[in-house]
VMD Tcl script that draws the C-alpha trace (Angstrom):
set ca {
  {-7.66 -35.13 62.47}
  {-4.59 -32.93 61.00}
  {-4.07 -35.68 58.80}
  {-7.64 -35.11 57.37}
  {-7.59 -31.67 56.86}
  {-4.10 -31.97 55.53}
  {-5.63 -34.48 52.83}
  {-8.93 -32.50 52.11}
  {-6.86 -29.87 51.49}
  {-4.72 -31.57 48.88}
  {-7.71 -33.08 47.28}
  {-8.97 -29.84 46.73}
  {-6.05 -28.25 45.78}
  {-5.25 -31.04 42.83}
  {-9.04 -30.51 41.80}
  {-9.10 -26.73 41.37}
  {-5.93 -27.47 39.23}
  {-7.64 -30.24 37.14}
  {-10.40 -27.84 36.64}
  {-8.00 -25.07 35.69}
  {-6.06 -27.05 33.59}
  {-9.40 -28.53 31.46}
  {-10.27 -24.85 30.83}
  {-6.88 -23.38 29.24}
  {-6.51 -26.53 27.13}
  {-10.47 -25.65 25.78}
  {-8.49 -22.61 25.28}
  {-5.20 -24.21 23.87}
  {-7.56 -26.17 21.37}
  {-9.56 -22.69 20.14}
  {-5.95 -20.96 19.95}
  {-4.73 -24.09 17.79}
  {-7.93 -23.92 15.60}
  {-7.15 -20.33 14.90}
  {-3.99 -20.71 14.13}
  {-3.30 -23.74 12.57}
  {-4.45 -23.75 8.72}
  {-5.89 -26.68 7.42}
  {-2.83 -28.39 5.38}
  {-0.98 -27.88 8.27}
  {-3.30 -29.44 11.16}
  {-2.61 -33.63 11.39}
  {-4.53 -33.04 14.90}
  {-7.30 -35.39 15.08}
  {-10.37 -33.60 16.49}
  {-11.28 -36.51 18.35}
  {-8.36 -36.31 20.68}
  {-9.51 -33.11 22.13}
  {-12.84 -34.07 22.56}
  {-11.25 -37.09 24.39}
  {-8.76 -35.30 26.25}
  {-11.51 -32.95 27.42}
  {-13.80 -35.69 28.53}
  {-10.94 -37.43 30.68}
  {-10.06 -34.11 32.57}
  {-13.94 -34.13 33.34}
  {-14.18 -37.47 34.44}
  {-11.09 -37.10 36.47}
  {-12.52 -34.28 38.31}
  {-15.16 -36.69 39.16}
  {-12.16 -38.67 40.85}
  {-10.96 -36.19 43.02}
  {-14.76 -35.88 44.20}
  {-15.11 -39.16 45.44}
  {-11.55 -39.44 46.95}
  {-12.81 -36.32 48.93}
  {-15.61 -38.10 50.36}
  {-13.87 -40.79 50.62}
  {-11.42 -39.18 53.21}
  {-14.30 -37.19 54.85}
  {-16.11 -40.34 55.92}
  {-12.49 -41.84 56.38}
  {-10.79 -41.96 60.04}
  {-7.66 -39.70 59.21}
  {-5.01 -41.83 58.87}
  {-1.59 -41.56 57.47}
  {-2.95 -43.53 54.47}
  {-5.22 -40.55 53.67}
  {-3.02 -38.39 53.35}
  {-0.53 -40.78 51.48}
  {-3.68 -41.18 48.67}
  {-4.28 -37.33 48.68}
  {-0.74 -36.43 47.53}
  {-1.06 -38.47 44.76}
  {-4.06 -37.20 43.69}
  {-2.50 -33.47 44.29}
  {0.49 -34.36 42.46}
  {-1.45 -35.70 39.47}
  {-3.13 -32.36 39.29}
  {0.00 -30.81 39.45}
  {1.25 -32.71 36.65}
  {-1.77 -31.66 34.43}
  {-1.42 -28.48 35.29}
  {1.98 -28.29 34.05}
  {1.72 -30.29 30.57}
  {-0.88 -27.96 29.47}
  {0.89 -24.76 30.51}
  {3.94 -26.38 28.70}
  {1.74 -27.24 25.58}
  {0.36 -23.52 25.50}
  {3.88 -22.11 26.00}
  {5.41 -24.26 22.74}
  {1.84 -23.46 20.82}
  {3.13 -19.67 21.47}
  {6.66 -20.07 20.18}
  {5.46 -22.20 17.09}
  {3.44 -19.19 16.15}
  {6.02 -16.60 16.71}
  {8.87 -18.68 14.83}
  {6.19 -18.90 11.98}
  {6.11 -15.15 12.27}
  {9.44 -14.43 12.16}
  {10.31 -16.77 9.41}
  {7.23 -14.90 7.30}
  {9.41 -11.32 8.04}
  {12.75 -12.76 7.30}
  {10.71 -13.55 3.48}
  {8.83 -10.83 3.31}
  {11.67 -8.31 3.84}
  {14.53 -10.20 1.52}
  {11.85 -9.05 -0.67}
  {11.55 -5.39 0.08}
  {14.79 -5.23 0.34}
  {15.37 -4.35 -3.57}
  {13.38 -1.21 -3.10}
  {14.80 0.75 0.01}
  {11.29 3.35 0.07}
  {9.56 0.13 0.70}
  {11.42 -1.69 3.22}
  {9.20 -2.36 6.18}
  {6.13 -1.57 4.74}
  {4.81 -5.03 4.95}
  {5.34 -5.35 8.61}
  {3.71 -1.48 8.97}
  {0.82 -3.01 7.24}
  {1.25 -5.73 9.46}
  {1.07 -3.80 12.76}
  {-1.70 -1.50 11.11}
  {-4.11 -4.34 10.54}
  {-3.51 -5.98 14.20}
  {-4.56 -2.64 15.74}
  {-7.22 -1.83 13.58}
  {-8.43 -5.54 14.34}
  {-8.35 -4.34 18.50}
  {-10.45 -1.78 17.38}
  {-13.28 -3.38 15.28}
  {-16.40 -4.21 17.00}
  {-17.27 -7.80 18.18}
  {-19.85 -8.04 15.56}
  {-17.20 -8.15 12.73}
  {-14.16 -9.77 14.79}
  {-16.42 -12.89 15.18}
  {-16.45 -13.51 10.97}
  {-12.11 -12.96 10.78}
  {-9.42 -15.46 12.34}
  {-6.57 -12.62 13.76}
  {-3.85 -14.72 12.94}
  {-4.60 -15.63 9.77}
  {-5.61 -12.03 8.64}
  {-2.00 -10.76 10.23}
  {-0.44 -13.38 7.62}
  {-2.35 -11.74 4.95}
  {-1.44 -8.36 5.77}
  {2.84 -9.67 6.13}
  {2.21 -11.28 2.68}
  {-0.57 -9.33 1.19}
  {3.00 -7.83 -1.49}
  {4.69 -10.76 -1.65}
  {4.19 -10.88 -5.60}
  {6.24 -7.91 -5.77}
  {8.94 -10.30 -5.91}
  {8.03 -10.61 -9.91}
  {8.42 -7.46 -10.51}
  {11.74 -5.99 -12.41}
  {13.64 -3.93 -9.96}
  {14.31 -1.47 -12.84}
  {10.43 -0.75 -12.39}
  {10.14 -0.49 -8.21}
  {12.80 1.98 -8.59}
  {11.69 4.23 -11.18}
  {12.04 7.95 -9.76}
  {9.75 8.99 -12.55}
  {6.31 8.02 -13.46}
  {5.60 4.89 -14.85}
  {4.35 3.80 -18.43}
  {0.93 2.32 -19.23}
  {3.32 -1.34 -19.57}
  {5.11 -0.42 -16.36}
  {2.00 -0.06 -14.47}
  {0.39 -2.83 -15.76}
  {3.77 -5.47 -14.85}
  {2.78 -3.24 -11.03}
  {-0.74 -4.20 -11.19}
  {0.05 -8.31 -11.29}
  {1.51 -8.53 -7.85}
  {-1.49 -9.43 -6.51}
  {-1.84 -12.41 -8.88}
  {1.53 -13.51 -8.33}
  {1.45 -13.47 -4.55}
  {-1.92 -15.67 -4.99}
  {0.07 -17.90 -7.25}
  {3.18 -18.15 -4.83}
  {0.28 -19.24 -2.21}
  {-1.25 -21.31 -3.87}
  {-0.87 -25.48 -2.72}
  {0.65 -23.70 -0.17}
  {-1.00 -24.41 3.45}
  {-2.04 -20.37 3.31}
  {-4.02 -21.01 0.24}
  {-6.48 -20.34 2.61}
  {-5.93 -16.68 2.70}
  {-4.32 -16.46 -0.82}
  {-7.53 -14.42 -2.10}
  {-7.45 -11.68 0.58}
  {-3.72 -10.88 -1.14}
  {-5.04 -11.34 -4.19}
  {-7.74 -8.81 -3.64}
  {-6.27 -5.90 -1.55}
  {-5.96 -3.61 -4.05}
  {-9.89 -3.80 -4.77}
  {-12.60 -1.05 -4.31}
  {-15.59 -1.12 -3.01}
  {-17.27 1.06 -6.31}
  {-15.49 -2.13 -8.62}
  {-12.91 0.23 -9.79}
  {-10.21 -1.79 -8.88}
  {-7.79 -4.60 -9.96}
  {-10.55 -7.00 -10.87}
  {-13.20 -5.06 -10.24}
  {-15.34 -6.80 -7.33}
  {-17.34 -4.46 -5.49}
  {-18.97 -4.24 -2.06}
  {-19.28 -7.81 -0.17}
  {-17.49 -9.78 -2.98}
  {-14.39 -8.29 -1.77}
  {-13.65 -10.63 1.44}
  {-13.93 -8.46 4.50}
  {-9.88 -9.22 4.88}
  {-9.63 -7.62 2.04}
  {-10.97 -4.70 2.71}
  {-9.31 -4.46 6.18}
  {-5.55 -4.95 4.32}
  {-6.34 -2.34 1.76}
  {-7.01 0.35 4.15}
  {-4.32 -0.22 6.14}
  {-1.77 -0.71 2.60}
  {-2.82 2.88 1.41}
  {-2.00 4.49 4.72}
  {1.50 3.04 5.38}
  {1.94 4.25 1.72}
  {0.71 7.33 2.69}
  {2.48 7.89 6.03}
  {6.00 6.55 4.95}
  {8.62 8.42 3.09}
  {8.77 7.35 -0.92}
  {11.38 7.59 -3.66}
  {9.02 10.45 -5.06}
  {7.75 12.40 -2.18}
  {7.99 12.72 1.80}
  {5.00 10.91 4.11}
  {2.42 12.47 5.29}
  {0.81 13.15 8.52}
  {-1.14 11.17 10.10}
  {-4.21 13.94 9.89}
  {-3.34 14.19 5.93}
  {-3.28 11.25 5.17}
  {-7.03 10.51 6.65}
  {-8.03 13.65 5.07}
  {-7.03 12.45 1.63}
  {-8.23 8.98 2.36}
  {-11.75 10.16 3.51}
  {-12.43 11.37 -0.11}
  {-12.46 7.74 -1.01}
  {-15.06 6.38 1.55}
  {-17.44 4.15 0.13}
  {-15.79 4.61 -3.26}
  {-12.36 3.01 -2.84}
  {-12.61 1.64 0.97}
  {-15.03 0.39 3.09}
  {-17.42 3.21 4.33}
  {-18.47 1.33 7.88}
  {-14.19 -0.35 8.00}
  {-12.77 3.33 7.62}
  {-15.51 5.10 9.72}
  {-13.72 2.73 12.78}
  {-10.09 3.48 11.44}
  {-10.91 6.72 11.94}
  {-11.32 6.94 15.54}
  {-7.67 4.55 16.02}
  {-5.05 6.61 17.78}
  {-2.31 7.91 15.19}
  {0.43 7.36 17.78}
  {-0.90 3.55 17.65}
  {-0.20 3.44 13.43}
  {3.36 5.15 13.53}
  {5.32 3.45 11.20}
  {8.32 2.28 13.90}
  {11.07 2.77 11.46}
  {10.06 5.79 11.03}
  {10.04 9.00 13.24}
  {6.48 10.46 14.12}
  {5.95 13.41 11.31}
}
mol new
graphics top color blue
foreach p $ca { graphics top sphere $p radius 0.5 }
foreach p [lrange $ca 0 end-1] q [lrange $ca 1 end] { graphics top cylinder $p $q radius 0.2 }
display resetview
């Protein structure tokens, strides 16, 4: 009778973990779809399905093994059966949680290798150095804080690779110009005013030609007075998210021409542009976002 118990218990042990393990790799394959743009995916669809399916159908195993020992007499063979069936649960359980850990540190070497770029970049102009990853860290919270309703329509990950990249053109522009202390000329502007071009170039055949027209459009406004001149909903949501978040890192961080402002000033001067140059509904939720949250960290709070 110990025996028995002993067995049922495995049996149900391995099946809860067989259960478990089916849902965080529905999760693991939704996290992969997120993340993984489309050049870069050789995963076949049909193995997940599959995969899926068999952690199903083995759950239906561990049913009838459990019946199988209820109706059984107890023996020492039970139990012998029931380990294996807990240790193959085990070993599920394990692979997947192995699977989600490398998925994780896959996306945060892609990351990191995206920063190491980004700031070799910024590093000509010392004003601008870490403004990319401000953007960066802007955009992620202000993503927290969007409702459901529009974080459905945007992938996370791929919208926080916009917003590292969204300047990465800057990289064609003359340093001579990125470090002007005075104004810049009509020409000097317009060499500025390609960056967004360039970056969409650099992206292009690239596997994050995907999001190579959110950089190439985060300098647009909503009233068509910008780069290209889209207005309202031809300017890709993205878009519109990166652009807010660009103009108040600018705002908030110390340039070669003038100290940041505060967090307060610098929605005061950005709330003459709602609906004009941003997103009326997008900055109406960046408004309520905690200040503290949006501190640029190599910065000190102003």
């Amino acid at each position: 009778m110990i025996y028995k118990i002993f067995a049922e218990f495995l049996i149900v042990a391995g099946a809860f973990l067989i259960v478990w393990s089916a849902f965080k790799y529905y999760m693991l394959i939704r996290f992969s779809a997120d993340e993984t743009y489309r050049k870069m995916s050789g995963r076949n669809r049909m193995n997940d399905i599959v995969s899926i399916g068999l952690l199903c159908f083995s759950f239906a195993g561990y049913v009838a093994a459990g019946v199988y020992i209820a109706l059984g007499s107890g023996a020492l063979y039970d139990l012998f059966v029931a380990l294996i069936f807990a240790g193959g649960g085990v070993f599920v359980y394990f692979m997947v949680a192995s699977q989600i850990g490398m998925s994780k540190v896959l996306r945060l070497k892609t990351t990191e290798i995206l920063k190491i770029l980004v700031n070799s970049i910024e590093m000509k102009d010392a004003y601008t150095f870490g403004h990319s990853q401000h953007v960066h860290k802007i955009v992620g919270v202000f993503y927290d804080h969007l409702p459901e309703s529009v974080r459905k329509h945007i992938v996370k990950p791929k919208l926080l690779d916009a917003a590292l990249l969204h300047d990465i053109g800057k990289i064609g522009i003359n340093d001579a110009v990125l470090n002007k202390k005075g104004v810049l000329n009509a020409g000097e502007w317009n060499k500025v005013k390609e960056h967004p071009a360039v970056g969409k170039n650099l992206l292009v055949s690239t596997s994050f030609e995907e999001i190579e027209n959110w950089v190439l459009y985060h300098h647009e406004h909503i009233d068509g007075t910008g780069y290209y001149h889209l207005t309202g909903d031809e300017i890709p949501p993205e878009a519109r998210i990166i652009a807010i978040a660009d103009v108040y890192s600018a705002l908030t961080t110390d340039r070669i021409y003038r100290t940041r402002y505060s967090h307060k000033q610098a929605l005061d001067m950005m709330a003459k542009g709602r609906g004009t140059q941003f997103d009326a509904d997008l900055f109406a939720v960046f408004e309520t976002i905690d200040g503290a949250l949006l501190i640029n960290d190599n910065q000190p709070a102003s």
